[in-house]
Structures are given as C-alpha cells and as structure tokens.
VOGU-3710 file (C-alpha; in Angstrom, 3 decimals, decimal comma):
1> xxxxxxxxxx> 96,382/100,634/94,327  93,376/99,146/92,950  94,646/97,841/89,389  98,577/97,520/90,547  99,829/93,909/92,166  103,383/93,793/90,655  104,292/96,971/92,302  102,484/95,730/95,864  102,177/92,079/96,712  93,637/106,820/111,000
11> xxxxxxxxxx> 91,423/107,238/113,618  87,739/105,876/113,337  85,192/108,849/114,443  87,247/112,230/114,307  90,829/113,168/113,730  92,162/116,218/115,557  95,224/117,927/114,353  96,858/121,036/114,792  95,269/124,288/115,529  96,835/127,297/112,903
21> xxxxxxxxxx> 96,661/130,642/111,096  96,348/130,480/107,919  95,880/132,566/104,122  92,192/131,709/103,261  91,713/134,721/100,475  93,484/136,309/97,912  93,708/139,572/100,044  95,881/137,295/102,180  93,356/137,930/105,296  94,489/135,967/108,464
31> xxxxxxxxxx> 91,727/133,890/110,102  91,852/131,168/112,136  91,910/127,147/111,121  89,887/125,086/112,750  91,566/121,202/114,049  91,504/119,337/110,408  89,254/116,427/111,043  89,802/112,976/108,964  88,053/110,476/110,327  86,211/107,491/108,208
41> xxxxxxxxxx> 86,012/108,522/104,614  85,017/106,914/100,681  87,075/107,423/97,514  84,673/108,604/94,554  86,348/107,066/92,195  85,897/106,580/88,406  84,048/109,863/87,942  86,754/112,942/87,324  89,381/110,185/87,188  90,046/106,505/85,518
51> xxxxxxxxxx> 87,018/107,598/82,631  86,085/108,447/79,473  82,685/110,046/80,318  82,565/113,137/79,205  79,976/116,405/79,085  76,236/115,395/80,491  77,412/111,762/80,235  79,863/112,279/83,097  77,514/115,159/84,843  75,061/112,384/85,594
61> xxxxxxxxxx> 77,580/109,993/86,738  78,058/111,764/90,012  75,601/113,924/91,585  74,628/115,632/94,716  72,675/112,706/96,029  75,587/110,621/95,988  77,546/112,910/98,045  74,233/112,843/100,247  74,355/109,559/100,659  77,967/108,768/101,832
71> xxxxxxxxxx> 77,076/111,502/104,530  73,489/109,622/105,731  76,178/106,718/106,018  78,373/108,688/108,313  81,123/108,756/106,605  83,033/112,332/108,065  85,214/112,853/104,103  85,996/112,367/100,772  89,208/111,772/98,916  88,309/112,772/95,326
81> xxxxxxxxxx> 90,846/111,445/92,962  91,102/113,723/89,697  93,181/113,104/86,632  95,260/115,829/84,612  93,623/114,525/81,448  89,915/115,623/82,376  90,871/119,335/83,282  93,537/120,426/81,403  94,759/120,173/77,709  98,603/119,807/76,977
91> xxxxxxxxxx> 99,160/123,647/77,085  97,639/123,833/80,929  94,600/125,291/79,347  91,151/124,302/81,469  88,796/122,264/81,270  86,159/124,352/82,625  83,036/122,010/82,624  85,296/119,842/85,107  86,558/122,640/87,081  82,627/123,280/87,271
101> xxxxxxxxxx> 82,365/119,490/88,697  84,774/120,113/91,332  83,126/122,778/92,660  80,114/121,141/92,903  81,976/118,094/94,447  84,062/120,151/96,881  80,444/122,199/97,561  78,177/118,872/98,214  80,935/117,898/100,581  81,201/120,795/102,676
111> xxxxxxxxxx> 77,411/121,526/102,679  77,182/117,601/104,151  79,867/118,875/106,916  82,430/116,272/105,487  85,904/117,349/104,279  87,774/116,511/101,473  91,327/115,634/99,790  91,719/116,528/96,565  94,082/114,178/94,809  96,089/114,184/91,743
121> xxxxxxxxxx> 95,557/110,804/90,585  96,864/110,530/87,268  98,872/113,015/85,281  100,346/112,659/81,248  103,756/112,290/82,940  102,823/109,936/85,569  100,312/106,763/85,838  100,533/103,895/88,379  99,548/101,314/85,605  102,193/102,222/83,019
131> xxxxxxxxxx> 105,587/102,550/85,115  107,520/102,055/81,641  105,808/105,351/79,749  106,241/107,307/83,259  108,500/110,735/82,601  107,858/112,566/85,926  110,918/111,613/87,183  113,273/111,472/83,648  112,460/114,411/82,434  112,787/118,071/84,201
141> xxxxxxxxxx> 109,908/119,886/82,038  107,538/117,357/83,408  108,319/118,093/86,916  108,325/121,934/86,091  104,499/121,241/84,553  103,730/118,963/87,451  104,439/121,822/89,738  102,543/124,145/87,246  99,926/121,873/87,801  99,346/122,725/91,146
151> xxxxxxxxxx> 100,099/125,947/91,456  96,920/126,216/88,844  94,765/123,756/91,230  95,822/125,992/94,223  94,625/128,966/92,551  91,349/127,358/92,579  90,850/125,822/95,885  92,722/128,440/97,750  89,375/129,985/98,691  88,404/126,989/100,362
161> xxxxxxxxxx> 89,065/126,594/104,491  92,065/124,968/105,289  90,095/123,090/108,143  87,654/121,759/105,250  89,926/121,144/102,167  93,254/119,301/101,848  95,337/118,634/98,139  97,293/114,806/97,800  100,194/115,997/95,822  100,098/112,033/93,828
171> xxxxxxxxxx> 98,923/109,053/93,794  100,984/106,335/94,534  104,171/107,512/92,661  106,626/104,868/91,521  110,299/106,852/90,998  113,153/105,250/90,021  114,691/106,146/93,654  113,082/107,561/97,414  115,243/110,276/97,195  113,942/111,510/93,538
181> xxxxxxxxxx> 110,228/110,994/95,100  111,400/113,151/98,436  112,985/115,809/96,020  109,707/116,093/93,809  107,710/116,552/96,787  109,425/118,582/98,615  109,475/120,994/95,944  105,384/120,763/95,511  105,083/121,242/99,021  107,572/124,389/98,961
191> xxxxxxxxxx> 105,599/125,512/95,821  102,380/125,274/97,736  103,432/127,318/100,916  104,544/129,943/99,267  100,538/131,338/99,506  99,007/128,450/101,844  101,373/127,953/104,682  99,048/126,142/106,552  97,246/124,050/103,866  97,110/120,225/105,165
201> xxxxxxxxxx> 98,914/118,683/102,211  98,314/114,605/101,709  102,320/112,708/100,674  103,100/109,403/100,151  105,561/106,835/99,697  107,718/105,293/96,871  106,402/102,270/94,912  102,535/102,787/95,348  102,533/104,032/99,153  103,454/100,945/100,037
211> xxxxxxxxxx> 103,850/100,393/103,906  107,221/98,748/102,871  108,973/101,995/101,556  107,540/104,084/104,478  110,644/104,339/106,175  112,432/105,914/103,283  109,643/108,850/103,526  110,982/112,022/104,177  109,241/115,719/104,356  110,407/118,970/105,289
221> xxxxxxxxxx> 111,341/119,507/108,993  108,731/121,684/110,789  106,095/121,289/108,468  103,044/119,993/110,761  100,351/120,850/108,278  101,214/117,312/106,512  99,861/113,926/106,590  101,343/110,702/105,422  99,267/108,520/103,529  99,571/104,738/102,736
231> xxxxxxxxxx> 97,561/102,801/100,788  96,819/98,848/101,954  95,550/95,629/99,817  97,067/92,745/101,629  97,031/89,716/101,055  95,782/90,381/97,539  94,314/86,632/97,694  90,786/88,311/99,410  91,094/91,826/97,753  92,012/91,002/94,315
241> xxxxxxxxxx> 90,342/87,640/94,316  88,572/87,562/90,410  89,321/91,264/89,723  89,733/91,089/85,243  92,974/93,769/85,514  95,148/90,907/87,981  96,918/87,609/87,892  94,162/86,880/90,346  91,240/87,564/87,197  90,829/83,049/87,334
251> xxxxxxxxxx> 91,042/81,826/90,227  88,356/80,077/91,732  89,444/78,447/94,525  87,723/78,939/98,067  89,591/81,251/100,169  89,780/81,116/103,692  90,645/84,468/106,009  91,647/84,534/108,785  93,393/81,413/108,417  96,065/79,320/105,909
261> xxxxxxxxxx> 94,416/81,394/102,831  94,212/78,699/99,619  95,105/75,390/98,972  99,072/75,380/97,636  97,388/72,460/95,149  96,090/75,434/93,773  99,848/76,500/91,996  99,311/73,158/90,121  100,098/73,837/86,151  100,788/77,712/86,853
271> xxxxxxxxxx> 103,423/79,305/85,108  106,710/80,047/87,379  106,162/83,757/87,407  102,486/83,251/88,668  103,057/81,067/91,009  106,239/82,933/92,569  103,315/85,697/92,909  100,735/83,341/94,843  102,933/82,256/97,296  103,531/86,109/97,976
281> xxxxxxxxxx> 99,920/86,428/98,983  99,306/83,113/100,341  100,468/81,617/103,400  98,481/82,311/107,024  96,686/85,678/107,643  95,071/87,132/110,456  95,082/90,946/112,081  98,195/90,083/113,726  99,836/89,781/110,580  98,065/92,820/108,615
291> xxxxxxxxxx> 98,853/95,228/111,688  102,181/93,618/111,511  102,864/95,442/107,924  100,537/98,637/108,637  102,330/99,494/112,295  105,558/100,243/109,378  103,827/102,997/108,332  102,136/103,810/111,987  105,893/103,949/113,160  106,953/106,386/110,277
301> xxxxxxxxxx> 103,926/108,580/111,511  104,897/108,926/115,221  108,753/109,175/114,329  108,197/112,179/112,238  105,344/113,490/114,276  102,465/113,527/111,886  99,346/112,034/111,264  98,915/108,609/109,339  96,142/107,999/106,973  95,504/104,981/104,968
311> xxxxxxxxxx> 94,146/106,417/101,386  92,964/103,365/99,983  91,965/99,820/101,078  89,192/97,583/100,314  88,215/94,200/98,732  87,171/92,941/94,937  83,549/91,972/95,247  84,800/88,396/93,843  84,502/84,735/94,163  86,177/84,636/97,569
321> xxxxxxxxxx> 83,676/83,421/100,097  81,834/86,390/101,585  82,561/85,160/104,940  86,358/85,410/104,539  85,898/89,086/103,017  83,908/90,407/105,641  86,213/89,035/107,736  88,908/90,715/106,681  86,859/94,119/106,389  86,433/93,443/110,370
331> xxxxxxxxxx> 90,462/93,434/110,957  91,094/96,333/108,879  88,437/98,093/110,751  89,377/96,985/113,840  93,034/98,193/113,293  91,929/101,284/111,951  90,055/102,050/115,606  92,340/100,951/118,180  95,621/102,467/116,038  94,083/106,107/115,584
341> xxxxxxxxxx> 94,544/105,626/111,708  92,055/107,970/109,321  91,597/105,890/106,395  89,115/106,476/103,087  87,263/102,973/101,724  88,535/102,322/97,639  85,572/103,047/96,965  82,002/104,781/96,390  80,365/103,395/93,358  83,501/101,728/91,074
351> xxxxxxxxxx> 85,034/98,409/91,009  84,966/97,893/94,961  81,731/99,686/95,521  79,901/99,945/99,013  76,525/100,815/97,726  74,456/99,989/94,620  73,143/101,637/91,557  70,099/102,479/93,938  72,832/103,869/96,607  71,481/101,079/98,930
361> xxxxxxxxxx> 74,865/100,542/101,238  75,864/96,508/100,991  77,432/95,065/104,520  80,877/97,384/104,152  79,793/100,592/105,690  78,282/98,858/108,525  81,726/97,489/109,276  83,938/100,279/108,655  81,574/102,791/110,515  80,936/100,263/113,800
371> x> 77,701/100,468/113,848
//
C-alpha cells in the first residue's frame, strides 16, 4: 500500500500451520516440513525494491546487522519485497549481484531463526502506482513472462526449506476484474506445484489486497499450503498524515484517534475531489471500527480454511500527534493478538521506519511485539 490512497481509502508470537512432505532438492528427495511459523514480522523495504541503488551503493544499504537487529527485536520473519527491474533484464537474463543479495538476505534470516516471504513487488508489466501503464492483465505475453518469472525465482529458492521460505506471487495487484486476478494466480500457483507441492505460497486480493475485495478471493480447492494476505492503512488520516506521495502531503491539522478524527472545518477551500476523499477517512475511529473492516478478510480466511496474514500496515511518521499514532499502533496490535492474524510492520528502515540510522528501535516494536 504505502504510496496508493485512490485505490484504498495473524497471530502475535507463532503461527502453526500444516504439517507436510515436501520436494526440498533437485533430486526430488522427500523430507519432512516442519509447521510454517509466521508470527510478528518487518518489511525491508526500499533495498532490492522501490530503488535506484545499485552495485556497492545498494550492498551497503542492507546488511547483516540489520537483519540482526530485527531478530534482537523479536521479530519471528521477514517479507522481502523484490522488484523484476533489479534482477532481471528484459530478456529474463540475471542480475547476478542481486541474486547474490538475496541469498545473503534469505541466509541472515534463516541463520537469525526467522523465516521469510519472498515477494514480487513490482514487475515491468505490473506496478501499484501506475494502474494506467499496467499490461499484466491486457496482454497474454506478459502473463506468460510473469509466470516465467517465477518459475526462474523457484529455481533459485527451491533449495530452501519449505518450513523456512515462502514466495508472494504479487503485490497488491489491481486487474481490471477478480476473476482475471483468480485466473492469473491460479495459474502461478499451478506453475509452482508442478516441483514444490508443498511450498507455502503468499495470494492476495484485487485492488491492493484490500479487505473490501476479500470476498471475491478465490484459490484452488485443496491447496492448504496457501495463505491469504491483506494489506491495512485505515483511516489514512493517522497513516498517511504528511506523507509527500498523498493528498494527505499538507495537512496540518491535529488529529485525534481513537475518537471523531479532524475537524470537518478542515475541508474549508479544498477542491471537490479532495474533499470527497477526506470525508472517506474522516469520521469516528476506534478498534471497533478497524476490526470491523479487517474481520472481512478474517472471515474469507476461516471460510476457505487458510491462514490470514496482514502483509503490510503501519503509520507515516507525520504531523499527527504522536499520541493518536501510537494509539492506533495499540489497536492494530491488539487485533492482531486476540484474532490469530500474522502480520509484517511496512517497514524496517524506509518511509515508515521502526528503527533509526543507528538501528535504535523508536516506540513501534515495543507495541507490536507486547513487550
């Protein structure tokens, strides 16, 4: 979600799943899967995805001590967005300075005994910020390369232990329809089992795993070795409070959460457009009314029998009072606990960070970890 608000207005500690066999080497030896475990986990963001930084540049950017740190924190994984852009060229050749990155990403996490998602963030054919130059679901070759994409990936990671490594097939798609989203995924999935049957594969919903299309998710029967993912930035009033890329990039108003959020005075000599946006964020908040739109997607979980995990979520370190964004850190946490739901904090060092250029942790971690 992060940059997206026109497309948008789990369990705490560990997260058992289901026992398996599984491939876990290219001589196709069976061994047995440990129960995937979830848990409280950090997005490292902005480092093999969303950047420019190339060769030592973006070496240095990331390194092991960063993945030591979110594990002195107690976080238990990682979701590692990574774009298309950084590790392949246009022919599917490889990047192999960031396939060397991974590794030592995938490597730092395991030898810190957290797991980790693997997620496809961007690709050339698909990108949550430009909807209107998306071809992933116009175009057939770009679905055939987006499933070439993986199949390449998989080679890779196959080596890894299912009960340590999971792939997110996309982040937050936006298709023209659910059912074109379903189809696409359905056939990554399908392309995926044919070596990895029991590979825990990460899917979301139409229009930016929003809670609100949830309902239209559908996966292949049978298939237990998926999780559904959501991602969750209501009421963008405290999370996208300030933040340059939003509508939200001037305001200055005090903002007041839990509680009748802002001032409607505030809409005075705003543009219709804006304003129609405001009062789709404003209003009353509290956890009763966050769980109110994340139980959509808890629902979807229990009616097709697999886990729920909220991706991404987190707040714009803005000019909303602190107290209110704490606050609302609290309820998320809080719902996060007593629902069961793994979720992964947007994120490590970027635009919602948890720790600073010293990796000092600021208040979130404290929250999101109960301690």
């Amino acid at each position: 979600m992060k940059h997206i608000t026109a497309l948008l207005s789990i369990a705490l500690g560990t997260m058992l799943f289901f026992s398996c066999k599984n491939n876990t080497s290219a001589q196709n030896e069976q061994t047995d899967c440990q129960n995937f475990k979830l848990g409280t986990g950090v997005n490292v963001s902005h480092w093999l995805s969303q950047s420019d930084r190339r060769g030592e540049e973006r070496a240095k950017q990331i390194t092991k001590a960063d993945f030591d740190s979110i594990a002195s924190m107690g976080f238990e994984h990682v979701r590692l967005p990574i774009d298309e852009v950084q590790f392949y060229d246009e022919n599917l050749n490889r990047d192999e300075e960031a396939f060397a990155l991974l590794k030592n990403a995938i490597d730092w996490t395991l030898e810190n005994n957290m797991n980790i998602i693997v997620d496809l963030h961007i690709t050339r054919a698909h990108y949550f910020l430009t909807v209107e130059e998306n071809t992933l679901f116009t175009k057939t070759e770009a679905q055939d390369h987006m499933v070439a994409i993986w199949k390449d990936l998989q080679k890779f990671l196959k080596s890894y232990p299912t009960d340590r490594v999971a792939y997110e097939l996309l982040n937050e798609a936006v298709a023209p329809t659910h059912e074109a989203l379903n189809n696409l995924e359905a056939r990554l999935i399908s392309a995926i089992r044919e070596e990895e049957p029991n590979r825990f594969i990460i899917v979301g919903s139409n229009w930016a795993q929003s809670v609100e299309t949830m309902q239209y998710l559908q996966v292949p029967e049978n298939d237990k070795h998926l999780i559904i993912s959501f991602h969750y930035y209501n009421p963008l009033f405290i999370t996208h409070f300030g933040a340059p890329w939003t509508i939200y990039s001037d305001c200055r108003e005090n903002v007041t959460y839990p509680g009748n959020l802002i001032d409607t005075a505030f809409f005075a000599g705003k543009d219709e457009k804006t304003v129609q946006e405001y009062r789709t964020q404003c209003g009353v908040w509290d956890k009763e009314k966050l769980f109110s739109q994340i139980k959509k997607a808890v629902d979807r979980g229990k009616e097709l029998g697999l886990q729920v995990y909220c991706g991404e979520f987190g707040a714009y370190p803005n000019f909303v009072n602190k107290e209110s964004r704490l606050n609302w850190y609290k309820d998320m946490a809080a719902i996060f606990k007593e629902n069961n739901i793994a979720n992964a904090h947007w994120c490590y060092k970027g635009d919602f960070p948890i720790v600073d250029e010293t990796r000092t942790p600021n208040e979130i971690p404290a929250i999101l970890l109960h301690k």
